[in-house]
DODRENFI-969602 format. One line per 3 residues: number of its first residue (from 1); their letters; for each residue x, y, z of C-alpha. Coordinates in Angstrom, 1 decimal. Layout:
! DODRENFI-969602
NUM) a) X Y Z | ...;
This chain:
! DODRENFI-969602
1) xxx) -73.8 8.6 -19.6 | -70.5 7.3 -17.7 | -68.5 9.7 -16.2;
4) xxx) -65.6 7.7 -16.2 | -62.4 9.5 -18.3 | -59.2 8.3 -19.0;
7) xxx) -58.1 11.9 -17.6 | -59.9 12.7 -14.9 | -59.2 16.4 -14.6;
10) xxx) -59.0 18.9 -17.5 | -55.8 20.2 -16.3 | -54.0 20.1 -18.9;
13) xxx) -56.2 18.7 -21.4 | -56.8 20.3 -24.2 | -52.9 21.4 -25.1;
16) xxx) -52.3 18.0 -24.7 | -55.3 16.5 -26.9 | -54.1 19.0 -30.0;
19) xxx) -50.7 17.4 -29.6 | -51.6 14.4 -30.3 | -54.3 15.2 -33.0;
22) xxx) -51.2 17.1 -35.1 | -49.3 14.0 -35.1 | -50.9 12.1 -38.5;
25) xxx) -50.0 15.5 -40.5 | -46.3 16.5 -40.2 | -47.1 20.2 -42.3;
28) xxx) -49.1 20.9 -38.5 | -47.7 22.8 -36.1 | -48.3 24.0 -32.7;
31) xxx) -48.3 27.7 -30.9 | -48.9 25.5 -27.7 | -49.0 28.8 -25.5;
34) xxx) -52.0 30.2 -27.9 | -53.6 26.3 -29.0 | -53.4 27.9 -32.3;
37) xxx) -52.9 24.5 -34.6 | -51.0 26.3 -38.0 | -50.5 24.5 -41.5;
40) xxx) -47.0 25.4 -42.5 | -47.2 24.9 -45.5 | -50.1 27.3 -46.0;
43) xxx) -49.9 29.3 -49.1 | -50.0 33.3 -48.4 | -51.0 33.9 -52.0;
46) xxx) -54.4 32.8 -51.4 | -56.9 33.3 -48.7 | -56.5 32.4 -45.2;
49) xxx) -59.3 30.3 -43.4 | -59.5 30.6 -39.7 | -61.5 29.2 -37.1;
52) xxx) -62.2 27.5 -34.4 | -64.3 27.7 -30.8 | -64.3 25.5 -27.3;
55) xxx) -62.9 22.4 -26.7 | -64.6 19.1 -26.5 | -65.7 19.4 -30.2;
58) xxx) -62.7 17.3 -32.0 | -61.9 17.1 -34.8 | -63.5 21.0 -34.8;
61) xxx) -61.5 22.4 -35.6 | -58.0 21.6 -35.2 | -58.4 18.3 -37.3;
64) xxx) -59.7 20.2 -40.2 | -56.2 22.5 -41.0 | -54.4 21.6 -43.9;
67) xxx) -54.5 21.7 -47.3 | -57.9 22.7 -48.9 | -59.4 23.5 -45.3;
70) xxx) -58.2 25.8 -42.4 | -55.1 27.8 -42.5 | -55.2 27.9 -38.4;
73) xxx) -57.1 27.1 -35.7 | -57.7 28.4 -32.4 | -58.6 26.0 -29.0;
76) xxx) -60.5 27.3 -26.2 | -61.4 26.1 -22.6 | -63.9 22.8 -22.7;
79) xxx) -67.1 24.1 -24.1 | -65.6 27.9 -23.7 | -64.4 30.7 -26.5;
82) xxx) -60.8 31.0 -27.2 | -59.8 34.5 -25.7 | -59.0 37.4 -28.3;
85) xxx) -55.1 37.0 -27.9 | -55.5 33.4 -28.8 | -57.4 34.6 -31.8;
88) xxx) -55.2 36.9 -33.0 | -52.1 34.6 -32.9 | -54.3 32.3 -35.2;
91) xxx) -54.9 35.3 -37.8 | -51.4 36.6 -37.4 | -49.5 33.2 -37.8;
94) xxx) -51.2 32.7 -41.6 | -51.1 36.0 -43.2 | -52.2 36.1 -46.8;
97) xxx) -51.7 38.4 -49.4 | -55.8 38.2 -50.5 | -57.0 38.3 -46.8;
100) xxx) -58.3 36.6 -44.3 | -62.0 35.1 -43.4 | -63.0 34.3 -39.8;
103) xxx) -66.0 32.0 -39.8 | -67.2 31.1 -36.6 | -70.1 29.2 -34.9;
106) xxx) -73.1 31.1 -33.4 | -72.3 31.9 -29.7 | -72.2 34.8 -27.9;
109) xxx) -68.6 34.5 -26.5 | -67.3 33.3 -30.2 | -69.3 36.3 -31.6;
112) xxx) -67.8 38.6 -28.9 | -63.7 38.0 -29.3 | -63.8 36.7 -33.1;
115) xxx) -64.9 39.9 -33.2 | -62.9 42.0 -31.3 | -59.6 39.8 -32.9;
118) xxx) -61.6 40.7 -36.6 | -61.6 44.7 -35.6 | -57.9 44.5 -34.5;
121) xxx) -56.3 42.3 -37.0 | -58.2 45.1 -39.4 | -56.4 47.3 -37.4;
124) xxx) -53.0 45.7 -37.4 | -53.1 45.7 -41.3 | -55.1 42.4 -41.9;
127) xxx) -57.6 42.4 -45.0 | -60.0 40.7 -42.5 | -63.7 39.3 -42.2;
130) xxx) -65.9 37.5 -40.8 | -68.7 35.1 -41.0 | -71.1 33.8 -38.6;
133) xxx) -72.5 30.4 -38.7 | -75.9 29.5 -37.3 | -78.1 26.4 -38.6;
136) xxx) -79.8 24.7 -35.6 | -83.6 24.6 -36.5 | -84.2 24.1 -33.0;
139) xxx) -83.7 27.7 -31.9 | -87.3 29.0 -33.6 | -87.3 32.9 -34.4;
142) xxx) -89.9 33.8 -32.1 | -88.5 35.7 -29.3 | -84.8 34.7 -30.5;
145) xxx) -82.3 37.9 -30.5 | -79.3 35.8 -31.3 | -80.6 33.6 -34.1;
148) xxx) -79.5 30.4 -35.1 | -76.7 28.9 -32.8 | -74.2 26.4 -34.7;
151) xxx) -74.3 23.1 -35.0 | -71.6 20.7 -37.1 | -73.3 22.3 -40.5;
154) xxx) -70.3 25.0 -40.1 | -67.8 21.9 -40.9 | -69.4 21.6 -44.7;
157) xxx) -68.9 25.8 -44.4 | -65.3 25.1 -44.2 | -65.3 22.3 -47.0;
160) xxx) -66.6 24.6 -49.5 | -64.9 27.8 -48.6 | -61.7 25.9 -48.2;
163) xxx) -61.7 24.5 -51.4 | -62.6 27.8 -53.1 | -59.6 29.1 -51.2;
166) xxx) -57.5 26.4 -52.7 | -58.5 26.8 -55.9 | -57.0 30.9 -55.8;
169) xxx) -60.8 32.7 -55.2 | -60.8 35.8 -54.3 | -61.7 37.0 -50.8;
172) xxx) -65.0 38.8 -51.9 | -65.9 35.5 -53.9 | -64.9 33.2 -50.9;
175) xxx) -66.8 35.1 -48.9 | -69.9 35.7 -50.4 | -69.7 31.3 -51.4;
178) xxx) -69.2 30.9 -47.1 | -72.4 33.2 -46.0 | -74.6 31.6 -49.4;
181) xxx) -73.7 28.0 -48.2 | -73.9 28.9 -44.6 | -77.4 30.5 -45.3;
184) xxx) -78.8 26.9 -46.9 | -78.3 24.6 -44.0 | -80.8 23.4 -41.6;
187) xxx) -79.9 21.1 -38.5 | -81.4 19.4 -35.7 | -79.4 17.5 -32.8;
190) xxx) -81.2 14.2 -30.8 | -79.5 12.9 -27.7 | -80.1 9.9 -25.6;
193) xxx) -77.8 11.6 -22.3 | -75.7 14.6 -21.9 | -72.2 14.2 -22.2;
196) xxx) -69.7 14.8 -18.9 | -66.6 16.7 -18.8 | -64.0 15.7 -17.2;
199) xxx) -63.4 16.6 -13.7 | -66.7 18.1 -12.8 | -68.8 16.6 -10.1;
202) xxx) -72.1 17.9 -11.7 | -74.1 15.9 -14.3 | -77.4 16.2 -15.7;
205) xxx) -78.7 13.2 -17.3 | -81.8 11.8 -18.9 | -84.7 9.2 -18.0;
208) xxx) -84.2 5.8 -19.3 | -87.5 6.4 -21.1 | -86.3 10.1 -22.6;
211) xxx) -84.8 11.5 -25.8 | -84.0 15.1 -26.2 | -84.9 16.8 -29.6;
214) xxx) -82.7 19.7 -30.5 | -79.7 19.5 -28.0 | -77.1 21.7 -27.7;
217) xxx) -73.2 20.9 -27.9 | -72.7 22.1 -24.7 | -74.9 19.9 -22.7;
220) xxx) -77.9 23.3 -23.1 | -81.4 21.6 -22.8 | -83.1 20.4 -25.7;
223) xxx) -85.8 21.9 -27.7 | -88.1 19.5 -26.5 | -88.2 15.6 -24.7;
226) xxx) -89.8 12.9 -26.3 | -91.2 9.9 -23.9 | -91.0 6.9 -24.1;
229) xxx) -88.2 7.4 -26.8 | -89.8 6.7 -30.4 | -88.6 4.3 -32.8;
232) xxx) -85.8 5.0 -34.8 | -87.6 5.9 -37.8 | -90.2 8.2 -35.6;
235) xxx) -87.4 9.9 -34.5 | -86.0 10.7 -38.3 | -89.5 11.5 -38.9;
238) xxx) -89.8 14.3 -36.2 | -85.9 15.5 -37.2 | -86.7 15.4 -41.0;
241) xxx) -90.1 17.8 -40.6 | -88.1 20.0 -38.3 | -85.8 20.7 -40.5;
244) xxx) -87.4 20.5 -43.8 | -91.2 21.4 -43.3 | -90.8 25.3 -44.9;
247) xxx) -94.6 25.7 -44.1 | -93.1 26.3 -39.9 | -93.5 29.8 -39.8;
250) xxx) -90.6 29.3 -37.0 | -88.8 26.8 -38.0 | -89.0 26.7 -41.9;
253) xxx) -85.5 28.3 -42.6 | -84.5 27.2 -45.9 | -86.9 26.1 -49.3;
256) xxx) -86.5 23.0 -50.8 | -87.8 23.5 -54.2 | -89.1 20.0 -56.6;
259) xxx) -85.1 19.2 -58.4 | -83.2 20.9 -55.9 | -79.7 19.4 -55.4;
262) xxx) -78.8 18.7 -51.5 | -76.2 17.4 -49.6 | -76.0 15.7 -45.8;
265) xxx) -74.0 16.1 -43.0 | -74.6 13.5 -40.0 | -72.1 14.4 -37.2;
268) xxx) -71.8 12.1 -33.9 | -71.6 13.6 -30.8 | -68.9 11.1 -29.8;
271) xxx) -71.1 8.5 -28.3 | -73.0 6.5 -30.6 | -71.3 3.4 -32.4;
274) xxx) -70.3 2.9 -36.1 | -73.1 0.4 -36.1 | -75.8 2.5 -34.9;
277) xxx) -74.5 5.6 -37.3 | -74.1 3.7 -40.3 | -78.2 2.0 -39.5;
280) xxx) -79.3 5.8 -38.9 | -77.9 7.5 -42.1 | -79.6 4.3 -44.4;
283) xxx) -83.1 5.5 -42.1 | -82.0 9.4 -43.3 | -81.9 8.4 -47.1;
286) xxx) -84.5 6.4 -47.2 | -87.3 8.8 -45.7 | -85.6 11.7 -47.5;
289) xxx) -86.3 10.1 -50.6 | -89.6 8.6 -50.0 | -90.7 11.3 -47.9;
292) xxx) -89.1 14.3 -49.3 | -88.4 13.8 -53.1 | -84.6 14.3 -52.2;
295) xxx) -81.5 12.0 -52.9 | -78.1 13.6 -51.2 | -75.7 14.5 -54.1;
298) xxx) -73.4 14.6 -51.5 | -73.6 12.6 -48.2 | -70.8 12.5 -45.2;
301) xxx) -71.1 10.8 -41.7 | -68.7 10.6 -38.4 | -67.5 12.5 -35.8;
304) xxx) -67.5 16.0 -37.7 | -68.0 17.4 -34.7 | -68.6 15.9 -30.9;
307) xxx) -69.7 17.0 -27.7 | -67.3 15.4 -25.8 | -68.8 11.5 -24.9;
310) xxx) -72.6 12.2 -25.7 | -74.2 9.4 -26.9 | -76.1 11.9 -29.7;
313) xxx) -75.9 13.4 -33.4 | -76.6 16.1 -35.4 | -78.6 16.1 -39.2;
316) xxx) -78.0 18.5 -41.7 | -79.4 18.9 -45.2 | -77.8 21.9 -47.3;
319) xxx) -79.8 23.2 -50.6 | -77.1 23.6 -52.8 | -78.9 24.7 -55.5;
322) xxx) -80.4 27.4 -53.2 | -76.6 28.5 -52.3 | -75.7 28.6 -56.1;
325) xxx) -78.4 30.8 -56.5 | -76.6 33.9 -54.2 | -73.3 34.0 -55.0;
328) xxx) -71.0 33.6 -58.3 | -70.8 29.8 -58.4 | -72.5 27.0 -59.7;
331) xxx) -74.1 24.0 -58.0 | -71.6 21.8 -60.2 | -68.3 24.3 -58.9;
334) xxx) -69.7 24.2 -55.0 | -70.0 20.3 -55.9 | -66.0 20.2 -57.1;
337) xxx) -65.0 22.6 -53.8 | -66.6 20.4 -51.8 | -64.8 17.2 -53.5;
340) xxx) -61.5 18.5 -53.6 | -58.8 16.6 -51.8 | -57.8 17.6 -48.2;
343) xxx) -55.1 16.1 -46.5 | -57.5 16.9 -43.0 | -59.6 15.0 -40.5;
346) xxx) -62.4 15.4 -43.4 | -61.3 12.5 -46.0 | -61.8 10.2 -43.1;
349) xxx) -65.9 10.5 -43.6 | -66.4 12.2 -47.0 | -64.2 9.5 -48.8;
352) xxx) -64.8 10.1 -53.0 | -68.4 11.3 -53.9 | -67.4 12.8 -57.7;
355) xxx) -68.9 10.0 -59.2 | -71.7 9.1 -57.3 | -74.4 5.9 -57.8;
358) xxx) -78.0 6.0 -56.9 | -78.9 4.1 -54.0 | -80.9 1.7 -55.4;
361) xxx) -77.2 1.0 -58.1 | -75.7 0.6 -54.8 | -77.0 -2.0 -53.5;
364) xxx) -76.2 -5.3 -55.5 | -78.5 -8.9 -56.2 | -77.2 -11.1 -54.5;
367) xxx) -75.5 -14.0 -57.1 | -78.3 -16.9 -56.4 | -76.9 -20.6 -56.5;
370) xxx) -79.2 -23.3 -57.6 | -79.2 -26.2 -54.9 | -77.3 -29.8 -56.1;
373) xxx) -79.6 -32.1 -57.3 | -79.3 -35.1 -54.6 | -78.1 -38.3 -56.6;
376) xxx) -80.2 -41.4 -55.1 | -77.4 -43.8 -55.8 | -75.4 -41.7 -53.3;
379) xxx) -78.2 -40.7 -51.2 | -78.7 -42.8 -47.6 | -82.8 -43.0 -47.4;
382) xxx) -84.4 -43.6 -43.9 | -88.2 -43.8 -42.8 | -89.3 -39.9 -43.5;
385) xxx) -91.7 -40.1 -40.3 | -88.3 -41.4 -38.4 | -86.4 -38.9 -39.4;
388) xxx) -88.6 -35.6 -39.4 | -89.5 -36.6 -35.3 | -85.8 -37.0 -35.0;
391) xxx) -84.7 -33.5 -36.6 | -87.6 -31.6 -34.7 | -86.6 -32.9 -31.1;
394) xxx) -83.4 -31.9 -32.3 | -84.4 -28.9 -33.3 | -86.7 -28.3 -30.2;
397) xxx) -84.1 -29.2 -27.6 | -81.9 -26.7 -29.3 | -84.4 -23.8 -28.6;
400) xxx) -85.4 -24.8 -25.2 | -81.3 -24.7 -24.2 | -80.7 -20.9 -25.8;
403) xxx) -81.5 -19.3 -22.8 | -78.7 -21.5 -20.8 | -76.6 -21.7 -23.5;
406) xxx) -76.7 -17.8 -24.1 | -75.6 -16.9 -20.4 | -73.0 -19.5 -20.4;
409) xxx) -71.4 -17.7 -23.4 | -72.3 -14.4 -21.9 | -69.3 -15.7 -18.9;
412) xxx) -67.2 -17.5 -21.1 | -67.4 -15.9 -24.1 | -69.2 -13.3 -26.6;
415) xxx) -72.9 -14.7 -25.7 | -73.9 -15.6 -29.0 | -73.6 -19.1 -29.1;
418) xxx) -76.8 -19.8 -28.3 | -78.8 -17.1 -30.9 | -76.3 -18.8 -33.6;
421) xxx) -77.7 -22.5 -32.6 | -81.2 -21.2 -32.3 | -81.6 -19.6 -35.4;
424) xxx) -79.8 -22.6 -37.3 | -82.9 -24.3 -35.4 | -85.5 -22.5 -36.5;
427) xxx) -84.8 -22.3 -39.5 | -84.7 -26.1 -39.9 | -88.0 -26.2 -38.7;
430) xxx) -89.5 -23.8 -41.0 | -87.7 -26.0 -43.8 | -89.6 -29.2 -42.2;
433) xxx) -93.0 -27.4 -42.4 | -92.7 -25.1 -45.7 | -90.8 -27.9 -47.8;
436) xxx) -91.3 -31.1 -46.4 | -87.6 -31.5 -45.8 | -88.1 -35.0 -44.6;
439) xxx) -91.0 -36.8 -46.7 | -88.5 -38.6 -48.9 | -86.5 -39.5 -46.0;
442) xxx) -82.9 -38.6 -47.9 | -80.4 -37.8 -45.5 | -78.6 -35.7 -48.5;
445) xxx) -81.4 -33.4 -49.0 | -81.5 -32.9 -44.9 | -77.7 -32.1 -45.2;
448) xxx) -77.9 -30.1 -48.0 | -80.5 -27.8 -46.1 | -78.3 -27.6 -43.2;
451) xxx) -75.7 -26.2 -45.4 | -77.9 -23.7 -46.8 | -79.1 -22.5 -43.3;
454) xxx) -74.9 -22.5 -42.0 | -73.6 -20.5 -44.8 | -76.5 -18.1 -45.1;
457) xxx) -77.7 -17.7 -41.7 | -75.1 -18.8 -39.0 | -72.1 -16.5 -38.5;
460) xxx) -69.2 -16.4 -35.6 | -67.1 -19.6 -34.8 | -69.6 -21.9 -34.2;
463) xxx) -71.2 -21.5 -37.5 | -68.1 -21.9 -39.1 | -67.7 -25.2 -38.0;
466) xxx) -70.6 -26.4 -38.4 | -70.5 -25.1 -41.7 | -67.8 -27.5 -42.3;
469) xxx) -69.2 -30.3 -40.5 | -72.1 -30.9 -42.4 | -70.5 -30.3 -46.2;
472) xxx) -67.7 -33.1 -45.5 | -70.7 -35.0 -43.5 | -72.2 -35.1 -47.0;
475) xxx) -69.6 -35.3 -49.4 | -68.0 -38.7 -46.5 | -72.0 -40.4 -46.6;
478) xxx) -72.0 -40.1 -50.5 | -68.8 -41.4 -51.0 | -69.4 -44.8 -49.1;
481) xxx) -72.6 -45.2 -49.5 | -72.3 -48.0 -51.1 | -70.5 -50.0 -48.0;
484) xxx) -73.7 -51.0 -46.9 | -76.9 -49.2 -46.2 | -78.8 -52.2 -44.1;
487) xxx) -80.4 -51.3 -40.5 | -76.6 -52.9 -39.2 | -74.7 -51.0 -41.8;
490) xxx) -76.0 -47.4 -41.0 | -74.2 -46.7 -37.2 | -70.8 -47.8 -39.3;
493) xxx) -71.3 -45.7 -42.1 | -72.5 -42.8 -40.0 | -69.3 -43.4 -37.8;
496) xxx) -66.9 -43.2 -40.8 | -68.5 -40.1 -42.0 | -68.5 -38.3 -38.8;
499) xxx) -65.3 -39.1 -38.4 | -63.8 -37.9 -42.0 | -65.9 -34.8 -41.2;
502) xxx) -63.7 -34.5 -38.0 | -60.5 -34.5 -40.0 | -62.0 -31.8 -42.2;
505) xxx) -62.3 -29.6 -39.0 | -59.2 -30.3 -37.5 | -57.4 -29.0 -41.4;
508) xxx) -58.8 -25.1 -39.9 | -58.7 -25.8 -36.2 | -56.3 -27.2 -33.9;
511) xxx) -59.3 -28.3 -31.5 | -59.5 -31.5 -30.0 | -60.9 -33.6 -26.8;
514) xxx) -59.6 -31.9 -23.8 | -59.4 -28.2 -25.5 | -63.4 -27.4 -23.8;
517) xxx) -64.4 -26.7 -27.4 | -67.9 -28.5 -29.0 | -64.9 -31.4 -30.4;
520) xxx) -65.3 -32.4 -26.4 | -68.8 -33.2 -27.8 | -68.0 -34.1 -31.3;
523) xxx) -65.3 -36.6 -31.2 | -66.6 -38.9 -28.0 | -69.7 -39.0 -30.1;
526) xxx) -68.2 -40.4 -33.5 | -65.5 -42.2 -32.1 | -68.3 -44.6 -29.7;
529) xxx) -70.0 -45.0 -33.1 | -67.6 -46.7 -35.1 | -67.5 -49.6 -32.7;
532) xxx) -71.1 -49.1 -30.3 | -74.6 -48.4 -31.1 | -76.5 -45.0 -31.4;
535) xxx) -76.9 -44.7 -28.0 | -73.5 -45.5 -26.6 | -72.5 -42.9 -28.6;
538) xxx) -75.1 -40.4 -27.2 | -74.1 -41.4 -23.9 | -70.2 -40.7 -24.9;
541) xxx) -71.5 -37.4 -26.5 | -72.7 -36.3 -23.2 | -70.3 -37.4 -21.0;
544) xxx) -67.9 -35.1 -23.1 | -70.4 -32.2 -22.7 | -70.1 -33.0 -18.9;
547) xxx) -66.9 -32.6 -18.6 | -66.1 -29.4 -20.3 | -67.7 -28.1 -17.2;
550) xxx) -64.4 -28.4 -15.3 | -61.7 -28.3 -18.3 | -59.7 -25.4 -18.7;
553) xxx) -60.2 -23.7 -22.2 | -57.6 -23.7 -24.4 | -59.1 -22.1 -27.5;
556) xxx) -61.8 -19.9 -28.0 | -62.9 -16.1 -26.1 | -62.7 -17.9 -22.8;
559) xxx) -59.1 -18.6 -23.0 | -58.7 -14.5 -23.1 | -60.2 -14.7 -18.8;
562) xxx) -58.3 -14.6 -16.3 | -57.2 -16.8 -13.7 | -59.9 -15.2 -11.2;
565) xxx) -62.8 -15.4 -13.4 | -65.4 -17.7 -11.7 | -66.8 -20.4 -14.3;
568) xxx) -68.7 -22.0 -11.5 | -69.1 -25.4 -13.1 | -70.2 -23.9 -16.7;
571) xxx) -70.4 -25.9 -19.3 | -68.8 -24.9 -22.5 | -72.0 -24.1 -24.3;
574) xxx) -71.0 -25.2 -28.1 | -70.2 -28.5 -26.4 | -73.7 -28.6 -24.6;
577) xxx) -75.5 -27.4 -27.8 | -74.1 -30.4 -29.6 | -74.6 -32.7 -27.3;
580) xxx) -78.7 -31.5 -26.4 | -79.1 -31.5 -30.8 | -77.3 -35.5 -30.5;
583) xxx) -79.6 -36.2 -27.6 | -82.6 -34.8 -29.6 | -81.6 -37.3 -32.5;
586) xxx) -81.9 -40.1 -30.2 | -85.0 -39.2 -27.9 | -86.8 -38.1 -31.6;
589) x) -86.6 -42.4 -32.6;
């Protein structure tokens, strides 16, 4: 894990971090003395949420007041408990004419001065309570005092509560919905590093070869380390059965019964992509419902609640129906408080779940296109053996060059120029061996493949070009066909439809010789064809490639390096994958 901040020291930090975080909701408001974040436009008729807990867990919990949510919230110290004061400006800046709930994670120093800020504000006047939250499954209940500590489960304790809240429930029934729902979660955390704070010189970390099962926010020890670091969907598998195998006599918090509704939260730590999340949540749903009978009524993923930069996440599955069971609601009305619109941090990962689809409604057929039949009047035919030797050393040359051509790109560019040409490759020569591509020896059909492979297989730039290449290739060839089709006739007629297919290109790009593009390849190449032989204009082809290795790019990712970025003769590698495929042509006669 880097250790790198843009704010070194935590001087500072946190005041200035809830600032900014108030700024997309102009009802927010700032007690910047007390980091108590306050909705003004709270409404003292009905109950007051109020929480909150260290720092280094945004958006918990500051990002969560508003409308529907949190009344206040209250900021401590990275990773440390607000101090009773500060918890007692939160309570006393929302006071409500029903009362007020404290709900609070499961740690000792939360425990401590929520509760000594309950027993005053109860003191002071305040219709005041409290709930605790605790839902890791990690911490087992042998030899565990404190029970469960909290994980980002508490967030969908605030969902639901605030929405009750919202809707003009009365404390008792507020309540008694916050410790029912609170009671039916169960969460795990996985981490591949501990996070760093900023400024400290200490820093544990983990093995390259490690994964920690049943982390802690705070950078506490997991439950237990897994090496080497299981697949992705061993690790759900492992996560899944700690939190939903009832038979663990330790571990086996809440009972899932056959029917029972669920929801699930999946929170990242702060350091995991989008990508990675969005991958693990599809791995969640698919083994809970192939595994565990169970498909999410309600599902929400995203930073509900970080540790800072740690490249983990938390999983929580909630019985609902288990909730509705001990206390005065239904599983439909915990559904609707949970749905109901917030104008919070939260909308950004629940989004609209009130009418939910199956999975298996959600993912769509694809609309399947039949392929053109090839008309042999328009079609250019060539000897099948020819051409199929010609198209493999193509093909071959291609995937011998993606090693070079991928760490040219690497310097120049976004490095996948090479896996774009090499899977266009391969999958050209699975075409030659599963379908024959080249028995008949129509140049059409071969086109019309290529197509296929561009549009379905072959993103990024390159692929777009290509993608017009070949189509205006085809439609060009078809079109004149009939100016001659002789052994002499063929190099013209390839030369006028390479170069039409040019003109296509250069309607979407403004690309041309001299720009260090694959058109340095490209136009050489046709150009030497319209007047030369075949293999003048493979020779012009790679005297193009050549000399892209000391052009300055004009277009393209490499234009975005600066002026001390050290190319060291490197060719651009679209060029040079044109021009090894063009070589391939020839050396394949």
């Amino acid at each position: 894990m880097s250790n790198r901040h843009i704010f070194g020291s935590p001087d500072g930090l946190v005041t200035k971090c809830i600032k900014g975080i108030i700024a997309y909701n102009p009802a927010l408001s700032l007690d910047e003395e007390n980091r108590v974040v306050i909705n003004t436009e709270y409404d003292r008729s009905k109950v007051s949420l109020v929480s909150g807990g260290g720092s280094g867990h945004e958006p918990a919990w500051s990002g969560y007041v508003g409308e529907n949510m949190l009344a206040s919230s209250v900021a401590g110290d990275i990773f440390a408990s607000p101090s009773t004061k500060q918890i007692l400006a939160a309570i006393d800046a929302v006071p409500s004419d029903k009362g007020t709930i404290l709900v609070v994670t499961n740690y000792t120093g939360d425990c401590l001065h929520f509760g000594l800020a309950n027993e005053k504000a109860i003191a002071r006047g305040h219709n005041c309570r409290m709930i605790i939250c605790g839902d890791d499954v990690s911490v087992g209940r042998k030899g565990s005092l404190v029970g469960r500590r909290g994980l980002a489960g508490q967030q969908g304790v605030l969902k639901v509560m605030g929405g009750a809240a919202g809707a003009g429930e009365s404390l008792d029934d507020v309540y008694d919905l916050g410790v029912a729902f609170s009671d039916q979660i169960v969460t795990i955390a996985a981490t591949l590093d501990h996070c760093h704070v900023p400024g400290r010189t200490e820093h544990g970390t983990l093995k390259s070869d490690e994964i920690e099962l049943g982390t802690g926010p705070h950078n506490e020890p997991g439950y237990q380390k897994l090496s080497p670091v299981p697949t992705p969907e061993d690790l759900v598998k492992r996560i899944l059965v700690y939190c939903l195998d009832e038979n663990d006599p330790d571990r086996g918090y809440v009972k899932f019964g056959k029917g029972d509704e669920t929801m699930l939260l999946v929170s990242n730590y702060g350091g995991i992509s989008y990508l990675e999340m969005g991958a693990l949540v599809d791995e969640i749903l698919e083994q809970l419902a192939r595994d565990w009978g169970t498909e999410p009524v309600r599902v929400v993923w995203g930073t509900l609640e970080t540790s800072l930069n740690a490249p983990a996440f938390s999983v929580s599955v909630i019985n609902v129906t288990a909730a509705a069971d001990n206390c005065k609601y239904s599983t439909n009305d915990i559904k609707s408080f949970f749905d109901v619109r917030t104008n919070t941090s939260w909308e950004s990962m629940a989004g609209s779940q009130a009418k939910r689809r199956s999975r298996r409604e959600q993912i769509a057929e694809p609309v399947l296109h039949t392929k053109k039949t090839v008309d042999d009047a328009k079609d250019l035919k060539v000897d099948p053996k020819t051409l199929d030797s010609m198209l493999r050393k193509a093909c071959s040359n291609i995937v011998e060059s993606e090693p070079d051509l991928t760490k040219w790109d690497t310097i120049m560019g976004d490095g996948d120029c090479g896996e774009t040409l090499k899977t266009g490759a391969l999958n050209l020569l699975a075409a030659l061996d599963s379908q024959n591509l080249a028995s008949s020896g129509s140049v059409v059909t071969v086109l019309q493949e290529l197509e296929e492979i561009v549009e379905g297989k072959m993103g990024g730039t390159l692929g777009g070009i290509l993608g017009i290449f070949f189509v205006s290739m085809r439609t060009a060839l078809e079109q004149n066909i009939d100016q001659g089709t002789g052994s002499e006739g063929i190099p013209e007629l390839w030369g006028k439809a390479l170069n039409v297919a040019l003109g296509s290109l250069r309607r979407y790009t403004p690309a041309g010789e001299g720009d260090r593009t694959v058109m340095d390849t490209l136009i050489p190449f046709a150009r030497e064809l319209l007047s030369s032989n075949f293999d003048q204009a493979v020779e012009a082809a790679i005297r193009g490639a050549e000399a892209t290795k000391s052009m300055k790019p004009r277009l393209g990712r490499a234009t975005y390096l600066g002026e001390n970025t050290s190319r060291d003769s490197v060719p651009d590698p679209g060029a040079w994958g044109a021009m090894v495929a063009i070589k391939g042509l020839r050396d394949g006669m």
